[in-house]
N, C-alpha and C positions, 0 to 999 in steps of 0.2 A: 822410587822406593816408598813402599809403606806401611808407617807406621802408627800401628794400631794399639791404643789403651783400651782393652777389656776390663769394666767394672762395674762392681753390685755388691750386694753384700756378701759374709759367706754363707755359701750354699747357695749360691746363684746360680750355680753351673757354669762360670768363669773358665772352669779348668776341662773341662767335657765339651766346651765350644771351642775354646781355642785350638785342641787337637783338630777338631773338624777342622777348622778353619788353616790350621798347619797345611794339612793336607790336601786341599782343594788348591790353598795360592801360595803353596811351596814359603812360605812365611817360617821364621825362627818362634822360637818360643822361649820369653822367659819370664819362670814364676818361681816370685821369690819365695813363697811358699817351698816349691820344691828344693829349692837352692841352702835355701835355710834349713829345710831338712835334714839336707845332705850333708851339710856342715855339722848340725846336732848331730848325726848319727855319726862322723868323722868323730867327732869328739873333740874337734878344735876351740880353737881359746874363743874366736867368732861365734862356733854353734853354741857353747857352753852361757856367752852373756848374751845371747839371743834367746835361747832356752828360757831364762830367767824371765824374762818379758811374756811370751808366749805362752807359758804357764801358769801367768797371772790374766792369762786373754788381754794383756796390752801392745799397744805397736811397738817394732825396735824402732831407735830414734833414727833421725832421718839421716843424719851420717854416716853410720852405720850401713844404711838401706842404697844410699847413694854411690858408696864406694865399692858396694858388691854390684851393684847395678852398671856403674862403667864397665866396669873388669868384665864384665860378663859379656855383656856387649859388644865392646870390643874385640873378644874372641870369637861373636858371634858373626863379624861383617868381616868383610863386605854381603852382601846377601838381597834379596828383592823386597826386604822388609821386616818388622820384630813385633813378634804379638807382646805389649808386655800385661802380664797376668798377676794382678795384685799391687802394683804398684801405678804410678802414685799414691796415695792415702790419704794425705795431706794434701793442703794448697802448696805450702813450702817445697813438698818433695814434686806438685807437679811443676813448680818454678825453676829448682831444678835440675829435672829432666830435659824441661824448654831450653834451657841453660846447655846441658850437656850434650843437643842435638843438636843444637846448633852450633857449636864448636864443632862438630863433625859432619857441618854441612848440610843438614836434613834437619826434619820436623814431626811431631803428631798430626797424624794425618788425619785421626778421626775417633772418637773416644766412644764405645759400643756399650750402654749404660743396658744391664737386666736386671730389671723390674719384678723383684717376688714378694708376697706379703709375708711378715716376720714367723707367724703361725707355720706357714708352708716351710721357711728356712729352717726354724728348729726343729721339725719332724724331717728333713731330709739331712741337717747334721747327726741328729741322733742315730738315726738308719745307718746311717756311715760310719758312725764311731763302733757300731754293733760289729759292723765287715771289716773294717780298716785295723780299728785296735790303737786308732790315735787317741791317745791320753785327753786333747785338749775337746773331742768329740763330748762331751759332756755337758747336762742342761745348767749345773751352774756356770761356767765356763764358757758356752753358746750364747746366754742370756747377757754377760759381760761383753762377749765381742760385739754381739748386736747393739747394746749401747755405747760402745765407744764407733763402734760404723757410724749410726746416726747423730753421734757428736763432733767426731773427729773428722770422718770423712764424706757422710753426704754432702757437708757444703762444697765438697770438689764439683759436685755433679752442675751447681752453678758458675763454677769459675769455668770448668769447660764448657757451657751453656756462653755465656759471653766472649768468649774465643771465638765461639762459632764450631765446633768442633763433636758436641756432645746429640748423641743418637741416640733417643731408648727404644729398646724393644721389650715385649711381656716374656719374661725368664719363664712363662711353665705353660705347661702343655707336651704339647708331643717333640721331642729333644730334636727331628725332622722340619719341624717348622719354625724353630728357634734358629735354628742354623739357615734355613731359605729367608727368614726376614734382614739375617745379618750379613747376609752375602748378598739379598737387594743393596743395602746401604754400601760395603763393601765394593762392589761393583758400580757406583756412581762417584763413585772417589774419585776426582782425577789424577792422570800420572806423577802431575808434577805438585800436588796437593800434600 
């Protein structure tokens, strides 16, 4: 089994690799982005104090994060593997993860770090906020997640670095060769890693 943390900031293209990568190695996918959505758009008591967070471009708290995270998972397995997309964010919440895979026997296999500079990220949310019609798509809003990324969550990128687990690849260029350098990495993973 394996499993893969996909992470960058947003507009990495987190969510347009991972479908790739669904598809080639038959892998699960789950991103809490879309998950949280789903629940805002449900209208539930979850999406409503997730909403609150989101639309101030801050993280939901890791409680929160982690008990949609089992849940989901566990409906997602047995299976060959989980891409998860967006989460961790925290050290705490990649602790855990460590914590909750391993109660079920398994581990992060390998954390797939894309590398874009912040300029490139805010023109590719804005672009998207244009098509999408997502409220949070917005340059005050983008400018706020990109600082809590670089405060909250890049130092994950070294806690995974000292696990031994953490792979960067350059997030832009042609979406073709983003996906060939992550399925090199992918591909040298061993089975039981």
């Amino acid at each position: 089994m394996k499993n893969i943390v996909i992470f960058g900031a947003p507009g990495s293209g987190k969510g347009t690799q991972s479908q790739l990568l669904v598809e080639k190695y038959g892998l699960r996918h789950i991103s809490t982005g879309d998950v949280l959505r789903a629940e805002i758009k449900n209208g539930t008591e979850l999406g409503q104090t997730a909403k609150a967070y989101i639309d101030k471009g801050q993280l939901i708290p890791d409680s929160l994060m982690i008990e949609i995270l089992a849940t989901t998972y566990d409906a997602l397995c047995p299976c060959s593997g989980v891409i998860f997309d967006g989460f961790p964010r925290t050290i705490p919440q990649a602790e855990a993860l460590k914590q909750m895979l391993a109660e079920r026997g398994t581990r992060v296999s390998a954390m797939l770090e894309l590398q874009v500079p912040d300029e490139m990220l805010l023109e590719r949310l804005l672009n998207r906020g244009k098509t999408s019609g997502r409220a949070d798509d917005n340059e005050e809003t983008i400018r706020a997640r990109l600082d809590v990324y670089h405060a909250q969550t890049q130092p994950l990128a070294e806690w995974y670095e000292r696990e031994g687990k953490r792979n960067t690849v350059r997030g832009y260029g042609e979406i073709e060769e983003i996906n060939r350098a992550l399925c090199t990495i992918i591909d040298s993973i061993p089975e039981n890693a």
